[in-house]
N, C-alpha and C positions, 0 to 999 in steps of 0.2 A: 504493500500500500504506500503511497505516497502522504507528504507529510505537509503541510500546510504554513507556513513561518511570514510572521508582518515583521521587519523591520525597519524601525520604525525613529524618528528627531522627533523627543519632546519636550514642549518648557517644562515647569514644574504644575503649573495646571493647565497641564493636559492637550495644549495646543501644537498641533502639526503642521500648521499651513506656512508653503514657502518659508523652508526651512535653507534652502541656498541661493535667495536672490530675488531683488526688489521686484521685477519683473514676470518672477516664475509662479506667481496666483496670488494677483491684486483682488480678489472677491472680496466684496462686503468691506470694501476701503480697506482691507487689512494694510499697514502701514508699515510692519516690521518684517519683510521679506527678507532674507539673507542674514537670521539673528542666529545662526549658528559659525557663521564667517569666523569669528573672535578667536572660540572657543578651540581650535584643531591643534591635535596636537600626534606626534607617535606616538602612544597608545591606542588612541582612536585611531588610529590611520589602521594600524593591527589589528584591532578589535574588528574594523569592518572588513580589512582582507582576508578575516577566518569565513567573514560571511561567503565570500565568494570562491572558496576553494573549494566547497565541495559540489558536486555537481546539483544542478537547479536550472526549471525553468521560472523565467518571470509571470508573474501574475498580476494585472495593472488595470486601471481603471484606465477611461478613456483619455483625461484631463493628464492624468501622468502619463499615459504613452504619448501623449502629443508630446508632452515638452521632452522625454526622455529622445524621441524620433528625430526632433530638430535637435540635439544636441550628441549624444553619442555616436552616430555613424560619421560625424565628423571628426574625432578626437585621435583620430590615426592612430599610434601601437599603443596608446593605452591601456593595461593589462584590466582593465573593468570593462571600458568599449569593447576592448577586444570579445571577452566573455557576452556581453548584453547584445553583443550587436550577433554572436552566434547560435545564441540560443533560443528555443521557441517563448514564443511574447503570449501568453493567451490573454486576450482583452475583453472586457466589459463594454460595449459597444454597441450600436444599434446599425450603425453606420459601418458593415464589414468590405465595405468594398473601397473604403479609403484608407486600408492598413498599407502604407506603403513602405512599411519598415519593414525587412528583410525576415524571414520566418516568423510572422505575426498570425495571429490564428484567434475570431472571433469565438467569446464564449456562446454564442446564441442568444435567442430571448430569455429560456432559464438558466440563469447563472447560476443558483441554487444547485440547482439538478444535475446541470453538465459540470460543477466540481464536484458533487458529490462520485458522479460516476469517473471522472480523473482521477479522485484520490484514493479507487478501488481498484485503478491500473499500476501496475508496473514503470515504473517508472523515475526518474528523479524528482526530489521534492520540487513545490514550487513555493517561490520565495514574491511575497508582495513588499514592493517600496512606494511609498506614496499613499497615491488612491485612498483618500480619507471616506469616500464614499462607498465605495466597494470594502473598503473596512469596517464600516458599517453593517453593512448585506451580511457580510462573513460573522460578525459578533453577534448578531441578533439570529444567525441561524447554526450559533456554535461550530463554524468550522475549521476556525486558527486553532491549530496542535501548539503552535510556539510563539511569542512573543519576547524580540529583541528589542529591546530597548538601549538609546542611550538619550539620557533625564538632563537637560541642560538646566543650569543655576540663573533662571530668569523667568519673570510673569509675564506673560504677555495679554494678560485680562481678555481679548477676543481673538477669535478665530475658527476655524475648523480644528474639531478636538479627536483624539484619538480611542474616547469611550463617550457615546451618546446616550441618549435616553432608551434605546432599543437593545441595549447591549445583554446577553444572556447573564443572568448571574452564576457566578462560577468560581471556584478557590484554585488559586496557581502554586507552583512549586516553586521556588527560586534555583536556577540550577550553575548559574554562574555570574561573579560581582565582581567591578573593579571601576576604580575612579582615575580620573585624568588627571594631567597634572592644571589643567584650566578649570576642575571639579566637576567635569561632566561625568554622572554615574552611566557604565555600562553594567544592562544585566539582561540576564537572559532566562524567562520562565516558559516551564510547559505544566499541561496540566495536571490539576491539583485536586480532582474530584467536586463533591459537591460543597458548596460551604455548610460549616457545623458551628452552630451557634452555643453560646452558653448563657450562664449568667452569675454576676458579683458579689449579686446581692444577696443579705441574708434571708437563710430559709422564712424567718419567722421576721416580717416586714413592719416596721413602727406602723402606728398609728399616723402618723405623718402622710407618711408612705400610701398609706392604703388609702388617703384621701385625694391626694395628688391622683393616685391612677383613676378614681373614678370622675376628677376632672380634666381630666387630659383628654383631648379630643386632635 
C-alpha cells in the first residue's frame, strides 16, 4: 500500500499560505508571502532532503501545480527539479487537459475515491507540498498517514491554515524532532489512533463544582 505524507511550512498558528514569496498566493490580501525567506538554514536544508530521497510521487492541488509548473522545469540540474520534474504529479483539477507539466496525471472528479484506490496500489508513497485545499479534502476524509512539519517562530494572525474546521479528529504519534539553528521546529508525526480523553478532577466534585456544571451552557 502506499503511504500518504503532507509536508508541510507553518507559523505557529497554523498558517500555510505563501510560504516562499510575495507573489506565490496573494489571496485574501494575505500580505506576508515569502515569511519563511529569514529562517533557512542546514538543518532545514537536510531535514527537507530526507524528504526527497526516498522514492514519491507528488500529490498537489491545482493552485500548487500551477506555481510548482512555472517554476521547476526551469531550475536546470537542481537535484529537487531534477526529482519533481521526473516524477508523476497526480492533480486535483477539473481542468485535465491543461497539465502541461511533464508526467502530470488528473485525479478525476472523485478525488476521494481515486486516492483511496492509489493508496491500495503498489507503488511509491505520495508526498503532498502545498495544496492547503486538497489538504483539506485529505483531513476531513482521514487520509494523510504522515505529517511533516516544520513550525516557524512567527504569527501571522490570517491566512490559509493547515487544520480547518472539517479536519477528522484524531491522536498522532511524534516520531521525529529537531530545531534549527533560526528555531524553526522540524517534526515529523504519523498516526496515533483515536484520541483518549480523561479527567483531573476529583472523583467526588465541591459543591462549587457541581453548580458551575449545571450553568454552563
Amino acid at each position: 500500500m502506499r503511504k500518504i505524507t503532507a509536508a508541510t511550512f507553518v507559523s505557529l498558528d497554523g498558517v500555510m499560505q505563501a510560504p516562499g514569496g510575495p507573489e506565490e498566493d496573494p489571496a485574501g490580501g494575505f500580505r506576508f508571502g515569502g515569511w519563511t525567506f529569514h529562517y533557512w538554514d542546514d538543518a532545514m536544508g537536510a531535514f527537507m532532503g530526507e524528504t526527497f530521497t526516498k522514492p514519491f510521487d507528488l500529490l498537489l492541488g491545482r493552485k500548487t501545480y500551477d506555481i510548482f509548473a512555472a517554476h521547476w522545469p526551469y531550475q536546470g540540474n537542481d537535484p529537487i527539479a531534477e526529482s519533481f520534474n521526473a516524477v508523476t504529479k497526480y492533480v486535483a483539477t477539473h481542468r485535465h487537459d491543461t497539465l502541461t507539466w511533464n508526467n502530470s496525471q488528473s485525479l478525476g472528479e472523485d478525488v476521494v475515491a481515486t486516492l483511496r484506490k492509489l493508496k491500495e496500489q503498489d507503488g511509491p508513497d505520495l508526498l503532498i507540498q502545498g495544496s492547503s485545499d486538497l489538504v483539506q479534502t485529505l483531513l476531513a476524509n482521514d487520509l494523510i498517514d504522515e505529517i511533516s512539519l516544520l513550525i516557524f517562530p512567527l504569527v501571522l494572525g490570517k491566512g490559509k491554515r493547515l487544520f480547518g474546521n472539517g479536519t477528522m479528529p484524531s491522536a498522532l504519534k511524534l516520531t521525529r524532532s529537531q530545531a534549527s539553528s533560526t528555531g524553526v521546529i522540524m517534526a515529523t508525526y504519523e498516526r496515533g489512533g483515536e484520541i483518549k480523553t480523561g479527567s483531573f478532577a476529583p472523583e467526588k466534585p465541591s459543591e462549587a463544582e457541581i453548580e458551575r456544571r449545571k450553568n454552563w451552557k
